[in-house]
N, C-alpha and C positions, 0 to 999 in steps of 0.2 A: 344761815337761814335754812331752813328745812320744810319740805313742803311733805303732806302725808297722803296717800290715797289706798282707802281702804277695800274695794276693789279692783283692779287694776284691770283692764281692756285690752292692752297692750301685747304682744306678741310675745312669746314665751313665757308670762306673768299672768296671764289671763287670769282670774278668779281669785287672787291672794294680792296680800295688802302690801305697798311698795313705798319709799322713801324717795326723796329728794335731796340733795344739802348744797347748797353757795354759797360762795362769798357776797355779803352784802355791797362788795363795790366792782367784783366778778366773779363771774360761776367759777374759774378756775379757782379761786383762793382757801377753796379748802384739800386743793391737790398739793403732792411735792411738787418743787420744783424741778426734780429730777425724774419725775414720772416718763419712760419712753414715749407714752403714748400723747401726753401735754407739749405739744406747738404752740402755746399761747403766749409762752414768756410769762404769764403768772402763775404763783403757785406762793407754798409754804415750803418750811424747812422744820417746823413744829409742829407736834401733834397738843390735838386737844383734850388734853386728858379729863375734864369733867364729860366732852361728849361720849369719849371713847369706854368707859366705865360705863356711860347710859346704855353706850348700844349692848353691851357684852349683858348687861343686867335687863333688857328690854325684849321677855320674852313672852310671848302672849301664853295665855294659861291653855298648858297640855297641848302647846305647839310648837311651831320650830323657826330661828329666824337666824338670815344668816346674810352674808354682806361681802364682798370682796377690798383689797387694802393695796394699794401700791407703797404703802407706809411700812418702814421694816420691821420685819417679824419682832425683833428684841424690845420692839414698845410697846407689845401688846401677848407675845406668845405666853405670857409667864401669869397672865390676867385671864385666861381663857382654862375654860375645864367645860364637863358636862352638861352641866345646868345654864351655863352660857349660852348667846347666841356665839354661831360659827362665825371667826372671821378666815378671811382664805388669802393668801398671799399671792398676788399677782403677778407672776413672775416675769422679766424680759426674754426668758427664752427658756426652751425645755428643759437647758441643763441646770440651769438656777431650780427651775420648780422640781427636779428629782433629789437637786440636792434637799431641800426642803423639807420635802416627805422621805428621806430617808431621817430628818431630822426630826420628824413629828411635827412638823408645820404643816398644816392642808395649802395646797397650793394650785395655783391655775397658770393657762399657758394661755395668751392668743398664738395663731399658727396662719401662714400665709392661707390663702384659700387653695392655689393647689396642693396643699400638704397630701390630704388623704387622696386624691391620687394618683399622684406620685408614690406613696407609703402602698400602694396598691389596695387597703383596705379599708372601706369607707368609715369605718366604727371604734376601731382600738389601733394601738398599735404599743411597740415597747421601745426602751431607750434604757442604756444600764442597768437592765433585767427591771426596770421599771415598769408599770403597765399605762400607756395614757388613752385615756378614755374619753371619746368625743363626745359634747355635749348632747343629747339626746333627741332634742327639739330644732336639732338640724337636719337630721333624716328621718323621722320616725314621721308616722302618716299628719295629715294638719288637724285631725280629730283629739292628738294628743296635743293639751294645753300646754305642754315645760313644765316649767317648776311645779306645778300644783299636781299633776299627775306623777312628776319625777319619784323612784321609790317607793311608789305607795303611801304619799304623804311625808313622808321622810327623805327629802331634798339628796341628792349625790352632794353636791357643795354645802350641805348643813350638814354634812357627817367629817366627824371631828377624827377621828378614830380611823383614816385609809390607808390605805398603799397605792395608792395611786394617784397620779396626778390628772384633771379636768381641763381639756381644749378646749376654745373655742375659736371658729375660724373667722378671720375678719370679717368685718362685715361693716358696712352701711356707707356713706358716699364717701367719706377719710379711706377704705380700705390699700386707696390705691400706693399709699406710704407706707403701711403694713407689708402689702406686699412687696415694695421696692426694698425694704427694711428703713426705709428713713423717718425719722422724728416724727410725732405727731399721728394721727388716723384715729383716734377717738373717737368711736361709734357713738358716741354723745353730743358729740360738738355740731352734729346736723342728723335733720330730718325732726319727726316728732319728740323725738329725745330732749334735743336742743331745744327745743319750744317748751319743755314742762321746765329744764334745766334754769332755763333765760327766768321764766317766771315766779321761779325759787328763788333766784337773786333778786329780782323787783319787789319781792311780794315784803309786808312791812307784819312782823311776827311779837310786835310789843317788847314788854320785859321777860317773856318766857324765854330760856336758852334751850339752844337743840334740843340737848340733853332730854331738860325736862320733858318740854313737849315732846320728845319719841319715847318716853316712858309714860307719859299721860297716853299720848295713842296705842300702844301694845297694852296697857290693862284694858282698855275697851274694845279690842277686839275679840271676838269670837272666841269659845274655845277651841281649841284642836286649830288655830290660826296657821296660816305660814306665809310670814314678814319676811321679804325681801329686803335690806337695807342699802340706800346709796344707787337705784339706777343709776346716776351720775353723783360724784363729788367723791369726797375723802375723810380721814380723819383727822384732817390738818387744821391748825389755827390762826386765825385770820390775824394778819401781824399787828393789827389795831387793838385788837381785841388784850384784857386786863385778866384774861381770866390763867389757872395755874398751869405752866411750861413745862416738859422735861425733855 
């Protein structure tokens, strides 16, 4: 199930267009099962390869749209180029995501909340001659939106093409298993999050598949757009579902 909003309200999203995707029998079931951050006990072990094509192909005209994946790189890195939207690999820990982008995989890290300072520096830091770079719309004043200000239009996590890997420090009422490093803390699974996420799996989407419908919404948006994909969910297939495996 996939819910669409073409403004978004929300906190680091403010002004640009945002996704949803669930499982129609739980919001988990379009996550791995082995996602660190997934305490649900539900998830996938498949991706959804007609969605995952849509999104990569789902880019608003002379804009940018871009999506984060706990799903591994090798079912998706090889499907991604320029004219793509960005997908960005979600990594369990910093050294995974350096491996990554020395691999040419865009990659991201959550990081406990005292990282930076402890790291002593509120904004960068390095790992393996790595540079990691905290998300912008954690410290920068509250006048800057996130993502729609980020780069000048042109997202830090929609650029395909980095050397460097994208923090973001826990956040939201799960943090406190982030920080312990235990299973689970999905800044999804509560607060306002949780409430768009929950009503993505309720909500009843007809004969349209994801897919479709998130390529019908990025032709109508705006030009010069910038589509967020996935505030919550994955690109996993829901194990009911008949559509093509790999």
């Amino acid at each position: 199930m996939l819910k669409t909003v073409e403004n978004s309200r929300a906190n680091k999203t403010d002004g640009i267009a945002v996704t949803y995707r669930a499982g129609s029998a739980n919001k988990y079931d379009t996550c791995p099962t082995d996602c660190k951050l997934n305490g649900s006990g539900c998830g996938t072990d498949q991706i959804d390869l007609d969605y995952l094509i849509a999104e990569l192909q789902a880019v608003p005209r002379r804009g940018r749209a871009f999506g984060y994946t706990h799903c591994a790189p090798l079912y998706w890195r090889h499907l991604m180029n320029a004219k793509t939207a960005t997908l960005n690999w979600s990594a369990d820990s910093i050294s995974d995501a350096v491996k990554a982008i020395k691999n040419d995989i865009p990659a991201v890290a959550v990081v406990p909340e005292s990282y930076w300072q402890d790291n002593g520096n509120p904004k960068h830091a390095t790992f393996n001659g790595c540079r990691l770079i905290r998300c912008l719309a954690e410290y920068l004043p509250d006048n800057f939106r996130g993502c729609a200000d980020c780069g000048g239009g042109d997202p830090l996590c929609a650029r395909q093409d980095r050397d460097y890997v994208i923090l973001f420090s826990a956040h939201g009422s799960g943090k406190k298993k982030i920080n312990n490093g235990d299973r689970g803390g999905c800044y999804a699974d509560t607060g306002p999050a949780a409430l768009h996420w929950q009503a993505t799996a309720e909500s009843d989407q007809d004969d349209e598949s994801d897919g479709e419908k998130l390529i019908r919404f990025a032709k109508g948006l705006r030009a010069g757009s910038i589509l967020r994909n996935r505030i919550a969910g994955d690109l996993g297939l829901e194990q009911e579902s008949n559509n093509e495996k790999i």
